[in-house]
mmCIF file of the C-alpha atoms, coordinates in Angstrom:
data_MODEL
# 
_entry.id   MODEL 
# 
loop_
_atom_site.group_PDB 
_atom_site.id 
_atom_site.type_symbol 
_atom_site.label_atom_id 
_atom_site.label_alt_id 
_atom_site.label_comp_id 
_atom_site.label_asym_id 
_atom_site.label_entity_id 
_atom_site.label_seq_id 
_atom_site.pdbx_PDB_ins_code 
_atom_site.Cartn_x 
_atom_site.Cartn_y 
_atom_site.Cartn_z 
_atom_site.occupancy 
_atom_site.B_iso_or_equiv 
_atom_site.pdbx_formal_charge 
_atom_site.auth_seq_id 
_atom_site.auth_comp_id 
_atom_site.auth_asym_id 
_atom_site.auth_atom_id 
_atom_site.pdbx_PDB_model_num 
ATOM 1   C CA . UNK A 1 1   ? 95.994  101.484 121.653 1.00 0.00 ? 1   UNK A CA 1 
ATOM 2   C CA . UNK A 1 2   ? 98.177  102.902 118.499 1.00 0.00 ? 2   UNK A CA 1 
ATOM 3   C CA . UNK A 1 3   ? 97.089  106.674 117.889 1.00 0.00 ? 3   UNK A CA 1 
ATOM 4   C CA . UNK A 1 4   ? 95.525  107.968 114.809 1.00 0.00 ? 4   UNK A CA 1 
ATOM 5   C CA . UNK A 1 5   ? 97.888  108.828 112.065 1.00 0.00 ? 5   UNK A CA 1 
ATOM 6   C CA . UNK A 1 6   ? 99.856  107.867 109.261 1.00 0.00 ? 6   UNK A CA 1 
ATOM 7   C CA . UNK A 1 7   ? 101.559 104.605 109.567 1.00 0.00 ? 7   UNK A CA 1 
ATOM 8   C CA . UNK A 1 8   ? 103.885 102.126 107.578 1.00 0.00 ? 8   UNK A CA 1 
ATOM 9   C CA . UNK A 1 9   ? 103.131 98.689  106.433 1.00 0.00 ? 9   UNK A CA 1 
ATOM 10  C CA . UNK A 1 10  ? 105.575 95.962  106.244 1.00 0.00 ? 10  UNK A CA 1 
ATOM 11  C CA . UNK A 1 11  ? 104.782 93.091  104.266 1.00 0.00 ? 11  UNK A CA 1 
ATOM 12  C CA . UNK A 1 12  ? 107.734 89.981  104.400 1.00 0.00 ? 12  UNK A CA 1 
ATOM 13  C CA . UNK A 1 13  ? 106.990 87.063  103.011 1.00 0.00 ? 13  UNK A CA 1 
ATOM 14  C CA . UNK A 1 14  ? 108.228 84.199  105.042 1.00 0.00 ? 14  UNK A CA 1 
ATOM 15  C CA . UNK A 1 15  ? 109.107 81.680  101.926 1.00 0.00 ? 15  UNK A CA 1 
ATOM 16  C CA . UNK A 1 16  ? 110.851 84.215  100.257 1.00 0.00 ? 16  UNK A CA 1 
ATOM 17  C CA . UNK A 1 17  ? 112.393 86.851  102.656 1.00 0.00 ? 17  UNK A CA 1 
ATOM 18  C CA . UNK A 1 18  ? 110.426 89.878  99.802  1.00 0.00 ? 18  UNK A CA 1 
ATOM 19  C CA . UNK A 1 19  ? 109.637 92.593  101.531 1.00 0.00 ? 19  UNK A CA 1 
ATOM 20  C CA . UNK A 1 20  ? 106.887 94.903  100.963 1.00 0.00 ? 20  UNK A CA 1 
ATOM 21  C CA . UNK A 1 21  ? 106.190 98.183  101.767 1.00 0.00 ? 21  UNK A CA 1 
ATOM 22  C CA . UNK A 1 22  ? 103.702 100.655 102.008 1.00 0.00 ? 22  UNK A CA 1 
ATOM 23  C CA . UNK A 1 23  ? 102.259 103.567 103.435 1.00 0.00 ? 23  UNK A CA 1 
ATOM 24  C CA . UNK A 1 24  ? 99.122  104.308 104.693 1.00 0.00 ? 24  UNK A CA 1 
ATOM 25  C CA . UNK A 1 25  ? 96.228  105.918 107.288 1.00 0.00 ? 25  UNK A CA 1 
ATOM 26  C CA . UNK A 1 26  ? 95.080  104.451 110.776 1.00 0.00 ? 26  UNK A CA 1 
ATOM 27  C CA . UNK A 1 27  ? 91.366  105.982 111.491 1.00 0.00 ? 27  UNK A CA 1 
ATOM 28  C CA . UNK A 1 28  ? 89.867  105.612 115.253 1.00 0.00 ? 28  UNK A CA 1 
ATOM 29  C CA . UNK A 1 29  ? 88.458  101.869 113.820 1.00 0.00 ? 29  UNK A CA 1 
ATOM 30  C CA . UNK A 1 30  ? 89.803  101.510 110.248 1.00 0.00 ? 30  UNK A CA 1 
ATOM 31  C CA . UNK A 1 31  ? 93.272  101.363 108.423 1.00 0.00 ? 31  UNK A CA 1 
ATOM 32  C CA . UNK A 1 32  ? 93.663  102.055 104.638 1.00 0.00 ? 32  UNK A CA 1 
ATOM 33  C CA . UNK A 1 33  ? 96.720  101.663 102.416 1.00 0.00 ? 33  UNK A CA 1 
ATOM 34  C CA . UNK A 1 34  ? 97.606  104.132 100.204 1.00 0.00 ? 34  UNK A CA 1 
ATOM 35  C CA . UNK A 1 35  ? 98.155  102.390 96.808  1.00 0.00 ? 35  UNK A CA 1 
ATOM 36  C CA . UNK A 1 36  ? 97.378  103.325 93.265  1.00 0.00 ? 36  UNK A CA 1 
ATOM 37  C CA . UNK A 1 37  ? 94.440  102.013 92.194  1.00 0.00 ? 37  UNK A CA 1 
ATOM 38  C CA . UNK A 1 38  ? 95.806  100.547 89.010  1.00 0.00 ? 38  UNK A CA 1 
ATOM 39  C CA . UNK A 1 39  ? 98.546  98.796  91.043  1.00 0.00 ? 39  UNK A CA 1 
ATOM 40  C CA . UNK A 1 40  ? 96.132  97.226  93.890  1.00 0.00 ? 40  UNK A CA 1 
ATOM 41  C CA . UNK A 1 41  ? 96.124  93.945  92.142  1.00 0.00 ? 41  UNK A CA 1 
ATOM 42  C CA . UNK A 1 42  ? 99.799  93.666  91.830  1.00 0.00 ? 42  UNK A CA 1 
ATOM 43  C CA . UNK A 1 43  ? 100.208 94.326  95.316  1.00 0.00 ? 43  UNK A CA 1 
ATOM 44  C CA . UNK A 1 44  ? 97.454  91.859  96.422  1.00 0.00 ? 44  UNK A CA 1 
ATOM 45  C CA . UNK A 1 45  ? 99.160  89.158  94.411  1.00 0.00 ? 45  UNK A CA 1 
ATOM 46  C CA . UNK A 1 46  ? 102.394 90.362  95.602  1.00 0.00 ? 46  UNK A CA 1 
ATOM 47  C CA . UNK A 1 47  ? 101.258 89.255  99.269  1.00 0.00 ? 47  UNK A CA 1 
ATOM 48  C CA . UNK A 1 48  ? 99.585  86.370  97.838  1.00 0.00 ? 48  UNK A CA 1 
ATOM 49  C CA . UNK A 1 49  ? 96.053  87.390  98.437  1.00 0.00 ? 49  UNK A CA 1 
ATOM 50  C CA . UNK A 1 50  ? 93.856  85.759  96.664  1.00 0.00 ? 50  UNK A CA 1 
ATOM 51  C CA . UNK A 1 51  ? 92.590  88.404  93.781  1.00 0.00 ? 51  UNK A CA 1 
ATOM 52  C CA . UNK A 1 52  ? 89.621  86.130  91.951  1.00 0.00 ? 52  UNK A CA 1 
ATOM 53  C CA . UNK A 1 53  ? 87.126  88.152  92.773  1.00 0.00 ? 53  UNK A CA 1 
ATOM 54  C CA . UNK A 1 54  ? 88.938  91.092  91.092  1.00 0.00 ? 54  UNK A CA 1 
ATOM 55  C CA . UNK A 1 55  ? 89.630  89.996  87.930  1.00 0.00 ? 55  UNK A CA 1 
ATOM 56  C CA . UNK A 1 56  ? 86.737  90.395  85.165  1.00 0.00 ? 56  UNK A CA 1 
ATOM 57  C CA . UNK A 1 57  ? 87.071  89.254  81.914  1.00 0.00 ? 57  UNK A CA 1 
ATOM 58  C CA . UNK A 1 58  ? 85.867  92.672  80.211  1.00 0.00 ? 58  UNK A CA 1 
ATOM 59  C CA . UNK A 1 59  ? 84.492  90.870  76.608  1.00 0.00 ? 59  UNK A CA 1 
ATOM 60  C CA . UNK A 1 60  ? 82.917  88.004  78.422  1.00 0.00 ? 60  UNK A CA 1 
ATOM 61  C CA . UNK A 1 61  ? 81.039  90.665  80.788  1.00 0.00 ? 61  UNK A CA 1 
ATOM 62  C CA . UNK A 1 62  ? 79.638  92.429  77.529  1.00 0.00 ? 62  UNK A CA 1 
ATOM 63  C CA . UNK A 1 63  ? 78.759  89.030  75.682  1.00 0.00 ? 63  UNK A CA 1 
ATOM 64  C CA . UNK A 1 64  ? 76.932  88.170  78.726  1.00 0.00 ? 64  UNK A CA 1 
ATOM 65  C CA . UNK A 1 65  ? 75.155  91.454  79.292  1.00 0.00 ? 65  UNK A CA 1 
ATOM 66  C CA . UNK A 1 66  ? 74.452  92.284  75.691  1.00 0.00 ? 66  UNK A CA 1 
ATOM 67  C CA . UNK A 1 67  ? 72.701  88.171  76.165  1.00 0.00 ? 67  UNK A CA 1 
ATOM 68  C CA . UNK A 1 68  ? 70.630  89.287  79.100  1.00 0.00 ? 68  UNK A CA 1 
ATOM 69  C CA . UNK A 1 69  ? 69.447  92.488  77.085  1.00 0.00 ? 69  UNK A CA 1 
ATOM 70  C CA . UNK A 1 70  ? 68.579  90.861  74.066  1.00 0.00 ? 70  UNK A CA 1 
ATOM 71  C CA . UNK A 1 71  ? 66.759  88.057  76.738  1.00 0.00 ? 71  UNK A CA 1 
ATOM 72  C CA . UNK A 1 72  ? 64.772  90.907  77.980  1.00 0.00 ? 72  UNK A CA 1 
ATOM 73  C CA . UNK A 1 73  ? 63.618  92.887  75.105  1.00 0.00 ? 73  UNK A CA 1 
ATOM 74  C CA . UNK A 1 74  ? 62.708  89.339  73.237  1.00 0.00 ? 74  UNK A CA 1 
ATOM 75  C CA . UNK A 1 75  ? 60.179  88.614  76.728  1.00 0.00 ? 75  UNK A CA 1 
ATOM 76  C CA . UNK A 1 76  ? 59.000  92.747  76.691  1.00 0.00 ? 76  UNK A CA 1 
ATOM 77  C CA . UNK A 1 77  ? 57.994  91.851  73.009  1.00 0.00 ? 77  UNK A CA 1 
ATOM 78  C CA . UNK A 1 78  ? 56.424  88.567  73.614  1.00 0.00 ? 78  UNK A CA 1 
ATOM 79  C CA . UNK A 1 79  ? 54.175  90.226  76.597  1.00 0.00 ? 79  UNK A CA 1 
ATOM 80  C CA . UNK A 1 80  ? 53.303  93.287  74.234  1.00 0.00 ? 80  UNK A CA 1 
ATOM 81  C CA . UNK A 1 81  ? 52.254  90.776  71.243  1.00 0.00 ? 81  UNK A CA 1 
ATOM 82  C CA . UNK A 1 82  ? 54.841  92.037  69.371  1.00 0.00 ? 82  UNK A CA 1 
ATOM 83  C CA . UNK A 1 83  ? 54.812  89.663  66.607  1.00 0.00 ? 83  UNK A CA 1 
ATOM 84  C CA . UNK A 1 84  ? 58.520  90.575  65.569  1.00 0.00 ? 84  UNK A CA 1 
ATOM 85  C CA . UNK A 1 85  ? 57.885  92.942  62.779  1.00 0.00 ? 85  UNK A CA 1 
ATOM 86  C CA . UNK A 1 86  ? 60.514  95.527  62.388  1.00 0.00 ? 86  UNK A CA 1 
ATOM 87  C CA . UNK A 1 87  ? 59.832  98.890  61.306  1.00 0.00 ? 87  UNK A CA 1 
ATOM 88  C CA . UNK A 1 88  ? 62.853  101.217 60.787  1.00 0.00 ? 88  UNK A CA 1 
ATOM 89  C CA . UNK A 1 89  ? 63.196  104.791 60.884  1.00 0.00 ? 89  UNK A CA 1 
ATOM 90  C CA . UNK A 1 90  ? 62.069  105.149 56.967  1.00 0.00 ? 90  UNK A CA 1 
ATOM 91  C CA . UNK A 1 91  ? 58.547  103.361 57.431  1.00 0.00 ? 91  UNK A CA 1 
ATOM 92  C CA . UNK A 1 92  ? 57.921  105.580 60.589  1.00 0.00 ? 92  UNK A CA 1 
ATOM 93  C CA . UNK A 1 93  ? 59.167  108.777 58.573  1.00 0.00 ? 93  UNK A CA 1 
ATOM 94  C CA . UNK A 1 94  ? 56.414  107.695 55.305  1.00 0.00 ? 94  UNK A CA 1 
ATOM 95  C CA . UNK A 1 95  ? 53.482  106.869 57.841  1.00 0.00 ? 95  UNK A CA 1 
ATOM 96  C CA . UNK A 1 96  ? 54.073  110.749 59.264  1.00 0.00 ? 96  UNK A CA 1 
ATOM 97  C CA . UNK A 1 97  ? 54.159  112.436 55.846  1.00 0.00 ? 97  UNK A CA 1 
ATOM 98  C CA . UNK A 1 98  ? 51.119  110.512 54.726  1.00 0.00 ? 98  UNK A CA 1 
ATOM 99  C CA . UNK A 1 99  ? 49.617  111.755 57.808  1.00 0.00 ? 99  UNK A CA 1 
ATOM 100 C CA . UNK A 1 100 ? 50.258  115.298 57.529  1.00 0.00 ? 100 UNK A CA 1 
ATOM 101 C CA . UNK A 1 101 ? 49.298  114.932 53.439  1.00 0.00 ? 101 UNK A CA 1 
ATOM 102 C CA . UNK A 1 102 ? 45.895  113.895 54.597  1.00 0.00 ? 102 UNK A CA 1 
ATOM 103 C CA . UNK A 1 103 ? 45.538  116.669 56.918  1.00 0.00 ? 103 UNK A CA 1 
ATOM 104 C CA . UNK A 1 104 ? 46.271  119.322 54.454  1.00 0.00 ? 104 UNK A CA 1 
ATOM 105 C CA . UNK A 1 105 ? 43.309  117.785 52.312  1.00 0.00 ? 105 UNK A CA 1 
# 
């Protein structure tokens, strides 16, 4: 068995004759390559990895989410009886002063 330690990686791709190289960590069970985290990608699809899975289309993600949210708050209001009316910040602020007017009466 290979000892703990740093080690070197060499990548060669057999089409091309590229090499790639990197360094990295061998743990008792585990090995770990030390890349950048912005450049993990580039190195996957350097080896030819398949990188799918990675690779998030950051507006689509929000379009979706901001669809589930707007999902959920429409069924919260459904199940409260909420029949839709809005009430902004200005109605709220009137209802309190009338409030405290009565209370000084």
């Amino acid at each position: 068995a290979m000892e703990t330690g740093s080690v070197a990686y060499v990548y060669k791709d057999p089409e091309t004759g590229m090499s790639v190289e990197i360094v990295g960590w061998k743990g008792k069970e585990t090995v770990r390559a030390y890349v950048p985290k912005n450049e993990r990608l580039h190195y996957l699809r350097l080896m030819g990895a398949d990188t799918t899975m990675f690779e998030v289309n950051k507006f689509e993600e929000k379009k979706e989410k901001d669809k589930e949210r707007k999902e959920a708050r429409e069924n919260r209001d459904d199940a409260n009886g909420d029949n839709n009316e809005v009430m902004d910040d200005t109605d709220e602020d009137a209802k309190v002063t009338a409030d405290n007017d009565d209370q000084k009466q």
